[in-house]
Every structure is written in structure tokens, then in C-alpha cells.
C-alpha positions in Angstrom: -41.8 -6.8 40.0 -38.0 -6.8 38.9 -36.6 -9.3 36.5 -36.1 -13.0 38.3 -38.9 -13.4 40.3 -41.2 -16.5 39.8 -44.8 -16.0 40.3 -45.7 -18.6 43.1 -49.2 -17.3 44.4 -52.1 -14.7 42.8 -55.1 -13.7 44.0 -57.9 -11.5 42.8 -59.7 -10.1 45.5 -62.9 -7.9 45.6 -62.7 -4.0 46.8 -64.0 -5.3 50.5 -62.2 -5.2 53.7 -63.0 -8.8 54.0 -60.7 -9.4 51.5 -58.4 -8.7 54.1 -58.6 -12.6 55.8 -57.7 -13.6 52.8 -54.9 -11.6 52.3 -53.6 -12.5 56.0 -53.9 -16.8 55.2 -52.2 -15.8 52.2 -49.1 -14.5 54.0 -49.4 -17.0 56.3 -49.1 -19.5 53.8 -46.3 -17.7 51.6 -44.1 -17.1 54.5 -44.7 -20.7 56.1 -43.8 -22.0 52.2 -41.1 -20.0 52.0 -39.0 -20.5 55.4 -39.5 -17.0 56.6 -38.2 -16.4 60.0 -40.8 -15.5 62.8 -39.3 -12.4 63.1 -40.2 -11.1 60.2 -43.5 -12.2 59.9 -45.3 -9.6 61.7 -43.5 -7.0 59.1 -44.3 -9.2 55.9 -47.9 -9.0 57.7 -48.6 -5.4 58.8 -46.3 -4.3 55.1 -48.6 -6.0 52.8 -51.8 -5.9 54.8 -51.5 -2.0 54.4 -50.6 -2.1 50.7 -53.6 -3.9 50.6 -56.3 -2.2 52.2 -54.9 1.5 50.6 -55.7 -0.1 47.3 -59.1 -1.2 48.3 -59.7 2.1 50.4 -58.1 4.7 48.1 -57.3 2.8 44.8 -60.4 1.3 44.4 -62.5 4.2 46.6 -64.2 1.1 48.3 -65.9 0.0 44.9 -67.1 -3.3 44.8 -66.8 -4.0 41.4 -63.1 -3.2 41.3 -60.7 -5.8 42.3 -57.1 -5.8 44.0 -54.6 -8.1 42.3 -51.7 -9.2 45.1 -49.0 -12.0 43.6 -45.9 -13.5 45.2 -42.9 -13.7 43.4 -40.1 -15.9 44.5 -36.5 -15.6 44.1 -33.1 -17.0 46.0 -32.3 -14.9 48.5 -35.8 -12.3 48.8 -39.4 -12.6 47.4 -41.8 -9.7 46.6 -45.8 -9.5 47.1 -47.2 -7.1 44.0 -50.3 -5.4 44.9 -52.6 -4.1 42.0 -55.8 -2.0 42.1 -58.2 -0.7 39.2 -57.6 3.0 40.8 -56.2 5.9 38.9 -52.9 6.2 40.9 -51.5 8.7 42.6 -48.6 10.4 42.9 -46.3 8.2 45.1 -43.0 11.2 44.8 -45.2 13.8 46.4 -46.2 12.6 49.9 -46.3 14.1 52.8 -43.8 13.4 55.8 -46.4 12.0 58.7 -43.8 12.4 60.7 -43.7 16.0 60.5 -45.0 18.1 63.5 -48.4 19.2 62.0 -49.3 15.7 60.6 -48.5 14.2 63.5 -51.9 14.0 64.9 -54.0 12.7 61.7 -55.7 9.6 61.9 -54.0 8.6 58.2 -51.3 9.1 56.2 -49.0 6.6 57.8 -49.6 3.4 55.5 -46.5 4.0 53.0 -44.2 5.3 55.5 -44.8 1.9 58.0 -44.3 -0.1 54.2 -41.2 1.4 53.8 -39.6 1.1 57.1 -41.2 -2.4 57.3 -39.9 -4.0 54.0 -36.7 -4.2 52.4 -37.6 -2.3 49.4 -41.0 -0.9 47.9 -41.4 0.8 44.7 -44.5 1.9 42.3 -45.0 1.2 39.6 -47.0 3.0 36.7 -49.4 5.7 37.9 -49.3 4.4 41.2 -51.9 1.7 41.3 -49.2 -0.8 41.6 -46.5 -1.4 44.0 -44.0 -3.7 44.8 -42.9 -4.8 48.5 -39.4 -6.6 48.4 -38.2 -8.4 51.8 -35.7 -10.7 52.2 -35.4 -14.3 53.1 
């Protein structure tokens, strides 16, 4: 997470889709906190819902002894959800475009690319077991 951000929520949550309720009243309580227009909502939602679940799904390969780490940082004008698994990475420069004519019709492939038009920024950090979703206020 960039320089300025204050830390307002963190949660540890076990490598279950499960986790995911937890990660949706988390939202809703960050975004109802925060003042974040109902317009937005459904991409704050679908953005870091997706971040989540690839880190329990293909971070953590479904292990229930790993854990996903999301925090909320909070700044002026834009705030930032950080979600960490216990995965090896990947790498995050060499995907492929799912919009392309012969991925078109594969069932996954699509979570990054809907992050990325969803959000206002998202960027990786380390190996790529960390990423960073920025949106604006």
C-alpha cells in the first residue's frame, strides 16, 4: 500500500470460500464508513471479492491452513483494500489477454482483468501474493 494510507480495518481469514461473507460485510461496512457512493459499491464489491477468492483459490491452492490477510487503508480523497495470501506468487507481468479470441471461451482467467477495469488502480506487490486495489472516494 503506497505511503499515506491509514490502516482502518484487517482481517485474517482462513483459505475457505466462506471467508467470502466475511469479506462482503467487510466492504459493506468500509464503504458505508467511508461515504462511498452507491455507484461504486458494486465495483469496490465484485474488485475485492475477486482479489480475494484468487488468493484463497490459487494463492493458497484451497489450503486450510493458509490464511488471506485483506486491510483497508484510508486516505483523503481514495482508500485501498490490501489483499495478502501465503501462496508463492505468480507472475502478475505475464498474463494472458482473456480478451483475446482463443481465451474467450475459458471458464477463468478473467479475475485481474475485471480488478483492473473495476478499480482505480491495482498493483502487486512482491512475488505476487500481494496486491493492492486503489478506488477513489
Amino acid at each position: 500500500m503506497k505511503e499515506g494510507f491509514t490502516i482502518i480495518e484487517q482481517v485474517k481469514l482462513p483459505s475457505d470460500l466462506a471467508s467470502l461473507v466475511e469479506v462482503e460485510n467487510l466492504i459493506d461496512k468500509v464503504c458505508a464508513t467511508l461515504g462511498v457512493q452507491e455507484d461504486a459499491y458494486g465495483n469496490v464489491l465484485i474488485a475485492v471479492t475477486e482479489a480475494v477468492n484468487n488468493a484463497i483459490q490459487h494463492g493458497n491452492e484451497a489450503n486450510s491452513n493458509l490464511f488471506v490477510d485483506v486491510a483497508v487503508g484510508d486516505k483523503e480523497l481514495e482508500f485501498c483494500f490490501r489483499i495478502k495470501d501465503e501462496g508463492t506468487g505468480f507472475d502478475f507481468n505475464s498474463l494472458p489477454d482473456p480478451t483475446a479470441p482463443e481465451n474467450l471461451l475459458k471458464e477463468s482467467g478473467r479475475g485481474i482483468f475485471l480488478m483492473r477495469n473495476l478499480a482505480d488502480e491495482v498493483e502487486f506487490d512482491g512475488q505476487g501474493n500481494s496486491v493492492n486495489i486503489y478506488f477513489s472516494k
